[in-house]
C-alpha positions as CSV (number, residue, x, y, z in Angstrom):
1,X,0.6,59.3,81.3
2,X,-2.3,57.4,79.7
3,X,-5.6,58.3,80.1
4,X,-7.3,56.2,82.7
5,X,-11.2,55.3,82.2
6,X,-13.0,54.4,85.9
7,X,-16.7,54.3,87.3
8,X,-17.0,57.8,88.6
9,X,-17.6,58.2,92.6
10,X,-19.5,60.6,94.9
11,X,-16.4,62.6,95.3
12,X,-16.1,62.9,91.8
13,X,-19.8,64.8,91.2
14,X,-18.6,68.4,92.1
15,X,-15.3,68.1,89.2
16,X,-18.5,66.1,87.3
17,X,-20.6,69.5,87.5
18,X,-17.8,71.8,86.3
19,X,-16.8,69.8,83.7
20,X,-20.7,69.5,82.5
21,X,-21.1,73.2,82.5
22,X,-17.4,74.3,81.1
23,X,-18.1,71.4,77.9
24,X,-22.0,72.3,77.3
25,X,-21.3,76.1,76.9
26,X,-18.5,75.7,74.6
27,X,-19.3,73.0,72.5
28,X,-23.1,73.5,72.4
29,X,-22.2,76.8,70.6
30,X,-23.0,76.9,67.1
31,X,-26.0,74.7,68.1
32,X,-28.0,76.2,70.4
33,X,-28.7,79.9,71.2
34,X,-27.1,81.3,74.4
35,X,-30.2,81.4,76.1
36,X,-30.9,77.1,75.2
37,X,-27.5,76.2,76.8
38,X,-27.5,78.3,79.8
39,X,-31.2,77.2,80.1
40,X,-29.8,73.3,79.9
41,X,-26.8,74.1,82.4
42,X,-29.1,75.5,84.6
43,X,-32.3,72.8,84.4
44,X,-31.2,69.7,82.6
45,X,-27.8,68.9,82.3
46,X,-25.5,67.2,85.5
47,X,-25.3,63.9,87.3
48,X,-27.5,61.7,88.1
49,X,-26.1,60.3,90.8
50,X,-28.3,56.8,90.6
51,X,-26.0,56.2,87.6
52,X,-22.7,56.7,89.9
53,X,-23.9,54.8,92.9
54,X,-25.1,51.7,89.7
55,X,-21.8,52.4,89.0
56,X,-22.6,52.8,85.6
57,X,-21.4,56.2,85.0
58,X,-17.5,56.0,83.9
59,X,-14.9,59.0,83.7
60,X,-11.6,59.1,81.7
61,X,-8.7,60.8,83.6
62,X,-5.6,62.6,82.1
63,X,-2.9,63.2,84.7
64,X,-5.5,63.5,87.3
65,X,-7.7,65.2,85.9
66,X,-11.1,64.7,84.7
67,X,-11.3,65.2,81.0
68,X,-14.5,63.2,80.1
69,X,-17.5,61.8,81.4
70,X,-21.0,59.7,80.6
71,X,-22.2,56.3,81.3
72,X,-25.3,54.1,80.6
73,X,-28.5,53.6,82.7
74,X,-31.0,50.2,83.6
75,X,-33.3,53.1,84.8
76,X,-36.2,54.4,82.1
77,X,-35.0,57.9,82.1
78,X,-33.8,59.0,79.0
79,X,-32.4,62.1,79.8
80,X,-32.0,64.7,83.0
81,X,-29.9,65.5,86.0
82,X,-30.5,65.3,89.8
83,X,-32.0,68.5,89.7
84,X,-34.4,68.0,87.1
85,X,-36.1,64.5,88.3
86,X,-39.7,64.7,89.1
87,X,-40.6,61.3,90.6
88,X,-39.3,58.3,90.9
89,X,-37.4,56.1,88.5
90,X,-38.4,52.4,87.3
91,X,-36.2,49.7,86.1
92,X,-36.1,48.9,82.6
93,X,-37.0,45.4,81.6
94,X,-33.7,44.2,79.4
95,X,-35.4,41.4,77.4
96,X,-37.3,43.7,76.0
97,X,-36.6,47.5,76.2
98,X,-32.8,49.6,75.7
99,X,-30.8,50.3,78.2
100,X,-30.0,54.4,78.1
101,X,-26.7,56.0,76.8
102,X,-26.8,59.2,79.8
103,X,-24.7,62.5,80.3
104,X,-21.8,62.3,77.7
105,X,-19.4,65.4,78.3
106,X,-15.8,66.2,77.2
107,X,-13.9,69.0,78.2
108,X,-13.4,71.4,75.3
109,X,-9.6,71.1,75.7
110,X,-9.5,67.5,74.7
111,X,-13.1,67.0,71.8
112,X,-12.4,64.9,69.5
113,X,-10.1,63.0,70.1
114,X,-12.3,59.9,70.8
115,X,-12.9,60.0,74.5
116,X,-16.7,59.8,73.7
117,X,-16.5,56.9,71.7
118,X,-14.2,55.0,74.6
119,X,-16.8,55.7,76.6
120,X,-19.8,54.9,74.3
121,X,-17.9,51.6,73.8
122,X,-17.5,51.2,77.7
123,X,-21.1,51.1,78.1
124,X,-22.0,49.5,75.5
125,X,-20.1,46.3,76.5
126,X,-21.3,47.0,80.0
127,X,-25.1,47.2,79.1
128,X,-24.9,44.1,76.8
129,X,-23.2,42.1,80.2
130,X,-26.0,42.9,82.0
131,X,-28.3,41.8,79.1
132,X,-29.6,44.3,77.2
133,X,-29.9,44.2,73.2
134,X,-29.8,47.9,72.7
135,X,-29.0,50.8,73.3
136,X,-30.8,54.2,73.5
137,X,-30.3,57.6,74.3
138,X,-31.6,61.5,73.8
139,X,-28.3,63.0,71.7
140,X,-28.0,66.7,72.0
141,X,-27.3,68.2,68.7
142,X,-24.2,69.0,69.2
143,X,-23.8,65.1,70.2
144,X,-25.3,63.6,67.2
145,X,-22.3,63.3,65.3
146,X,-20.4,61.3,67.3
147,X,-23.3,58.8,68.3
148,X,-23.7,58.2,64.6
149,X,-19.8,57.7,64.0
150,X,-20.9,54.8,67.1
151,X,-23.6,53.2,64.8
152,X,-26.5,54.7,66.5
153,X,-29.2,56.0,64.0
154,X,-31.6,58.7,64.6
155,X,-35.1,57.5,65.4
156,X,-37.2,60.8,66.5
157,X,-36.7,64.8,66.4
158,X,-38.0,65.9,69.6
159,X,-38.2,69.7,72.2
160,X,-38.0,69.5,75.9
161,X,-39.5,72.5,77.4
162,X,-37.3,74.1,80.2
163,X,-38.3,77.2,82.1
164,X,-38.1,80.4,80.7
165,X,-40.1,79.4,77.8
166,X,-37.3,77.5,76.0
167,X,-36.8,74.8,74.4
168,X,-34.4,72.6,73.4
169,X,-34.4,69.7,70.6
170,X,-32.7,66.8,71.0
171,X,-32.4,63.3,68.8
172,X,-33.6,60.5,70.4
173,X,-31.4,57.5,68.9
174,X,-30.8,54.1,69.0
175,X,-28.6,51.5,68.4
176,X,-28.2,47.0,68.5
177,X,-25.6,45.4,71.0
């Protein structure tokens, strides 16, 4: 059966969560200590469920199942799940700012094997039909290698301070549609 790439829907954000969680801890190893990723599972990485009512958060499917997962955003936040939004969001201008790259995960199962870059590609087509010039995005470490195998280009190192006391960098990137 081939995979099958659709906007995700409300029904979809519980298998969304799991998957988040299950991919984070495993790939993010080697990374991040055990205390950054179970610091981001708990605080920072989900859905953000504006993107899936835009419809501009996308999910590939394998034999009915949920394998992959991340869309693109006309919103200004760069980064963050439902649970770690502090105020309300504002529309980006497309003429002149990026549109973001938001909340790639792929279940461990199936890395590499270019579901992120389908769905990079997805958005970017999308993002660039709805006028934007650019792209940008905050890449978790772990994520860098793939944005840059999708022509992005590292612009800023940066730490996000989650509770607890930790932190966690991320690469903020960016790249021309």
């Amino acid at each position: 059966m081939k995979d099958q790439v659709r906007a995700a829907e409300s029904a979809d954000v519980p298998r969304l969560e799991e998957l988040i969680a299950v991919s984070a801890r495993k790939l993010s190893r080697g990374f991040y200590t055990g205390e950054q990723i179970e610091a981001a599972v708990s605080h920072l990485f989900g859905v953000d469920t504006q993107l899936v009512a835009d419809g501009t958060y996308y999910v590939i499917e394998r034999e009915g199942r949920i394998v992959a997962c991340g869309g693109w955003s006309r919103w200004r936040a760069l980064y963050g799940a439902d649970r770690s939004k502090t105020g309300a969001d504002t529309l980006l201008d497309p003429a002149t700012e990026p549109a973001r790259l938001r909340a790639f995960f792929v279940d461990p199962g199936v890395a590499r094997q270019g579901l992120g870059r389908r769905l990079a590609e997805q958005c970017a087509r999308a993002a660039k039909a709805a006028g934007f010039s650019s792209l940008e995005l905050a890449a978790t470490l772990p994520g860098v290698p793939l944005y840059e195998a999708c022509g992005f280009t590292a612009a800023e190192r940066f730490d996000i301070a989650l509770p607890g006391g930790v932190g966690l960098p991320l690469v903020r990137m960016r790249r021309p549609l």
